[in-house]
C-alpha positions as CSV (number, residue, x, y, z in Angstrom):
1,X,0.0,0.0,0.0
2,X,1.3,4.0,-0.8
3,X,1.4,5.4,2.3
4,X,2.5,8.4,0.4
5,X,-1.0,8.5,-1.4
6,X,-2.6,7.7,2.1
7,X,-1.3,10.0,4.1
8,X,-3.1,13.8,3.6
9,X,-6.4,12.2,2.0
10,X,-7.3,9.7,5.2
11,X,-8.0,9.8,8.6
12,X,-5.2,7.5,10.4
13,X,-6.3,5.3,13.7
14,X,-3.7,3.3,15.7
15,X,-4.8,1.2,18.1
16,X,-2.8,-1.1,20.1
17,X,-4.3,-3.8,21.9
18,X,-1.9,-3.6,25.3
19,X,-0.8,-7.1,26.2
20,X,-2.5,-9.2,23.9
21,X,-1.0,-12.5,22.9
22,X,-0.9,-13.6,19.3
23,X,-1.7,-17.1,20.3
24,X,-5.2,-15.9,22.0
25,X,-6.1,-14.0,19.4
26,X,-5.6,-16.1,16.6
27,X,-7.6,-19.1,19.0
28,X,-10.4,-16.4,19.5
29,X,-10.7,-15.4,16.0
30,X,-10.7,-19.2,14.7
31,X,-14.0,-20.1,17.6
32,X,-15.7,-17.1,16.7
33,X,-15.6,-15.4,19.8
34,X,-14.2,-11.6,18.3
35,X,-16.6,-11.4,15.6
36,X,-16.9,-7.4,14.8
37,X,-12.6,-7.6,14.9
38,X,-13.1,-10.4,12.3
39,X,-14.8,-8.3,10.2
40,X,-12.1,-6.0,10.1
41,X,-9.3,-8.0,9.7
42,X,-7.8,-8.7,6.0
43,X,-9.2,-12.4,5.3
44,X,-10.6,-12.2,8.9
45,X,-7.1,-13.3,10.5
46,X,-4.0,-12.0,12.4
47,X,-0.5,-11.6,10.8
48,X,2.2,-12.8,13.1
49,X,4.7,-10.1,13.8
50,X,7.6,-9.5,16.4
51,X,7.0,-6.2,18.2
52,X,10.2,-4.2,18.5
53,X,9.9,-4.2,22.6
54,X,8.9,-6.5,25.5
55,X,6.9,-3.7,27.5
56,X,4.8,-0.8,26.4
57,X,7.3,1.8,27.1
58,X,9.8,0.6,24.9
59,X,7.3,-0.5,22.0
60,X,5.9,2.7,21.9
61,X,8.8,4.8,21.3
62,X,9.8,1.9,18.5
63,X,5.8,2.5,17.4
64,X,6.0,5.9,16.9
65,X,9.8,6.3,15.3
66,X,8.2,4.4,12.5
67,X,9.3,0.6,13.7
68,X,6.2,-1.1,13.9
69,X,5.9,-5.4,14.6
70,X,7.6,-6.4,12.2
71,X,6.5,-9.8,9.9
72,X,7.3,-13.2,11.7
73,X,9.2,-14.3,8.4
74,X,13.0,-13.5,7.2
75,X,13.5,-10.8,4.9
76,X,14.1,-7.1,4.9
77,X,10.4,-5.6,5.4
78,X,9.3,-2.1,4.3
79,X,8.0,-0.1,6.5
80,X,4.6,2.3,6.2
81,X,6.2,5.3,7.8
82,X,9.8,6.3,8.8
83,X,11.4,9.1,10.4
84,X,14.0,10.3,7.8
85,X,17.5,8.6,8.7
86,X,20.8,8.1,6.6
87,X,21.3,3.6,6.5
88,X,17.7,3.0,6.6
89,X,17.0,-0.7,5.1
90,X,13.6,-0.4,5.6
91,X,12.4,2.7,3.7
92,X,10.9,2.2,0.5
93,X,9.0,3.5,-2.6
94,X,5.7,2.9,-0.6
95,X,6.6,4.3,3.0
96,X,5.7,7.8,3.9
97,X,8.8,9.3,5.1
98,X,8.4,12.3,7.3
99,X,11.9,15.0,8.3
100,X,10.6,14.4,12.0
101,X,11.7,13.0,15.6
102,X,8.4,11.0,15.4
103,X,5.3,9.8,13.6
104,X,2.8,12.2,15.8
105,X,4.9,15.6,14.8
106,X,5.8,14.0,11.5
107,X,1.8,13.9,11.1
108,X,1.1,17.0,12.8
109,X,3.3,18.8,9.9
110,X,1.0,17.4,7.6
111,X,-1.9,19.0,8.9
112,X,-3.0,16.1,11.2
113,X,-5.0,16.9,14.4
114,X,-3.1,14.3,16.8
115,X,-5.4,13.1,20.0
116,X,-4.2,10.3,22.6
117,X,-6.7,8.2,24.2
118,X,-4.9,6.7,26.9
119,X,-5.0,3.5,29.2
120,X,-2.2,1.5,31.1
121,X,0.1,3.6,33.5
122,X,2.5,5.1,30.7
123,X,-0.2,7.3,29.7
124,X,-1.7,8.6,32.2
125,X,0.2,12.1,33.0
126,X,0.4,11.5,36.4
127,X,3.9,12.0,36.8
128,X,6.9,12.9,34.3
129,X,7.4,9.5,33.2
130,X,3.2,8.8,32.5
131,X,3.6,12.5,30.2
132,X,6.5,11.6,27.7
133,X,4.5,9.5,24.9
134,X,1.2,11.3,25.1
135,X,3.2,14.9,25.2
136,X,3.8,14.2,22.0
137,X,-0.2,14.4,20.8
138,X,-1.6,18.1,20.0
139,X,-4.6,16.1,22.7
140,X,-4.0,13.6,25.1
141,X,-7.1,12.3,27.7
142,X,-6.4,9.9,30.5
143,X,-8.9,9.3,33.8
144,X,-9.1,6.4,36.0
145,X,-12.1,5.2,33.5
146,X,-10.3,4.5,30.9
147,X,-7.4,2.6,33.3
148,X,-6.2,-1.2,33.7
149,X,-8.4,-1.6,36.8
150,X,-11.9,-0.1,35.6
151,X,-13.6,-3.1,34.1
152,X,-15.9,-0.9,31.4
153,X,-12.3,0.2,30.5
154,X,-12.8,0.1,26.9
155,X,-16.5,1.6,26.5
156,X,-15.2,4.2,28.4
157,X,-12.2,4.8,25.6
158,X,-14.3,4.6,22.7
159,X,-17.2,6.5,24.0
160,X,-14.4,9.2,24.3
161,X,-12.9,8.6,20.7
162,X,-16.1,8.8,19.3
163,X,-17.3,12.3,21.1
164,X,-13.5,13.8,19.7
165,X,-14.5,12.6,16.1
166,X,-17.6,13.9,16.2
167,X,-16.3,17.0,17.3
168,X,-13.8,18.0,14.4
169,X,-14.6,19.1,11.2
170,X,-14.7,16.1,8.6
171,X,-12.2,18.2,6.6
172,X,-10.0,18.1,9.3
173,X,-7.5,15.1,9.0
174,X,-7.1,13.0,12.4
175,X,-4.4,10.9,13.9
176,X,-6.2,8.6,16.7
177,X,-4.6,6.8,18.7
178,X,-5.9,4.4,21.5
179,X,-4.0,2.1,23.8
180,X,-6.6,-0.1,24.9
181,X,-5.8,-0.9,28.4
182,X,-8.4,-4.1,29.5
183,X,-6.4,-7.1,28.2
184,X,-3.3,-5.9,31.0
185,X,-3.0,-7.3,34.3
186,X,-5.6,-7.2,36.2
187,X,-8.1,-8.7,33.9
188,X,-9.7,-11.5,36.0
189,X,-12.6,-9.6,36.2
190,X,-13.8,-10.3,32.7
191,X,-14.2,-14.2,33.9
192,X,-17.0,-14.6,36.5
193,X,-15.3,-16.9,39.6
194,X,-11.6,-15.8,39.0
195,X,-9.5,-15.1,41.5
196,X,-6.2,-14.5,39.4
197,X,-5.4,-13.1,36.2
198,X,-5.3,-16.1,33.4
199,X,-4.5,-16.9,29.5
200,X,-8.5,-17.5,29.8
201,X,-9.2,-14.6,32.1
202,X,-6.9,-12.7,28.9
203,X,-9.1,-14.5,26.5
204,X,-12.2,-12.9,28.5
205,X,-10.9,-9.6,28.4
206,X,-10.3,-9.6,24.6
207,X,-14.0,-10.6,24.1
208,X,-15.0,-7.8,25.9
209,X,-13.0,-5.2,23.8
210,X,-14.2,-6.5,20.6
211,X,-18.2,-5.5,21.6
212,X,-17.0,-2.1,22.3
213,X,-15.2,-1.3,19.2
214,X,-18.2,-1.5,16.6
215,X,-19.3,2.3,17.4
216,X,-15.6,3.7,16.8
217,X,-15.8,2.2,13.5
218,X,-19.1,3.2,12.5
219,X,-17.8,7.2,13.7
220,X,-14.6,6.6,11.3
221,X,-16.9,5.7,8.0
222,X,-19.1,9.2,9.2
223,X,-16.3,10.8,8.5
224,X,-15.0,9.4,5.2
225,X,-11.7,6.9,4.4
226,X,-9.4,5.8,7.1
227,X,-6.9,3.7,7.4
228,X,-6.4,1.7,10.6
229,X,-3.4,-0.2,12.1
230,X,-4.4,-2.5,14.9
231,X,-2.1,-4.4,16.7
232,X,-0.4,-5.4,20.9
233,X,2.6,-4.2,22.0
234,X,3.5,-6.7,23.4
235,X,2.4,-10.1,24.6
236,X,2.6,-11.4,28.7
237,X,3.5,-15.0,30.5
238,X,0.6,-17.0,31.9
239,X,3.4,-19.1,33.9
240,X,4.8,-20.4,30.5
241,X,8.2,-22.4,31.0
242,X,8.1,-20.2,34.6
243,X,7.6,-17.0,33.2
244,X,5.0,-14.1,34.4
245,X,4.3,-11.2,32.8
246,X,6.5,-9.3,30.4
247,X,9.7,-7.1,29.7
248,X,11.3,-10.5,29.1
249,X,12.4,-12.0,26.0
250,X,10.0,-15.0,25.7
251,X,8.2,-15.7,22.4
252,X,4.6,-15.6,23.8
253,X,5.9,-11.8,24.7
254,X,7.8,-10.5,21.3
255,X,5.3,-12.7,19.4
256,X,2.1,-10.3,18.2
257,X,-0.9,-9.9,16.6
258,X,-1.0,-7.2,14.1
259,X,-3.4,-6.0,11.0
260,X,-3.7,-3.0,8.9
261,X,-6.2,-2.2,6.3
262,X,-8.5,0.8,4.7
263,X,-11.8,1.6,6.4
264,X,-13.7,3.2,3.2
């Protein structure tokens, strides 16, 4: 796809999907259980990919330099968008190279209105540390709502995507970005009876993000053509040859779901 021919004619939406596993996702998809996601997706799948970072801090900053999950496959693979650097490998005919630090003012100097939904603790402008990665958005929103430990998580995050969208002019070109916060830790609250977070208590928590996305969608084709990126960050250990959680270098943590494709 020419991102060159994208960018400046579409709205752009980036979601990532913090935590999720590629294994439960593809299981979901192939039982039927993330059916409005399924519709989305290109042949109604997940591509494998390797995310450039074991935690959301570190993907991120890969995310938004241009280095997104890269294909589960050897080979040099071009990228959509790149920060303009001398030795790049990656940057191709196709990928929509911006004279930036980052995709977010890359996009902002192409007349892109740039607005951060947030959700785990890296987002949430608490503290220094929780301002860096949505500093970089012309808007950023974070509440408690729209947090790890509020179990309407996600309705809360699109109900708040949707209201921006509304808001802004259709001529206006938008950057959204959403890091959906319900699949990380704690998430047992999406399986009735559990008393510790799960791979099924994960699976649980990924059903319940794909019945909240179908209005976000519907508020994108309002406004005309978009095109979407949705992918994790990073995956997490269920006790997996002794491992819990992430920032390790495991494959059911560098091992991701990820899918692009054009909303018309």
């Amino acid at each position: 796809m020419d991102m060159n021919a994208v960018v400046g004619t579409h709205d752009l939406l980036f979601i990532t999907l913090d935590t999720l596993r590629h294994d439960v996702a593809v299981e979901l998809a192939a039982q039927g259980r993330t059916p409005n996601l399924a519709a989305l997706l290109p042949g109604g799948q997940w591509e494998e990919r390797h995310s450039p970072g074991s935690f959301t801090y570190a993907a991120h900053h890969a995310f938004f330099a241009g280095f997104l999950p890269t294909p589960a496959r050897p080979g040099r693979h071009p990228r959509p968008f790149a920060m303009r650097f001398e030795g790049s490998e990656t940057t191709a005919s196709d990928t929509c190279v911006f004279d930036a630090p980052d995709l977010v003012t890359g996009l902002a100097g192409r007349g892109y209105h740039t607005v951060c939904v947030g959700g785990v603790g890296f987002f949430n402008r608490l503290n220094p540390l929780g301002r860096v990665l949505p500093g970089l958005f012309a808007e950023s929103h974070w509440s408690p709502e729209l947090g790890v430990r509020d179990p309407r998580s996600t309705q809360h995050q699109v109900s708040l995507a949707v209201a921006r969208l509304d808001a802004l002019p259709r001529e206006q070109r938008v950057f959204l970005f959403i890091n959906v916060s319900a699949l990380h830790q704690p998430n047992r609250h999406y399986l009735p009876g559990a008393q510790e977070d799960s791979r099924a208590s994960h699976a649980a928590a990924l059903e319940y993000v794909d019945s909240q996305l179908p209005p976000l969608f519907e508020a994108l084709r309002r406004r005309g053509p978009a095109f979407c990126i949705l992918c994790s960050d990073h995956g997490t250990a269920y006790g997996e040859d002794g491992y819990n959680g992430h920032r390790l270098g495991h494959p059911v943590v560098y091992t991701v779901p990820y899918a692009e494709f054009l909303l018309p």
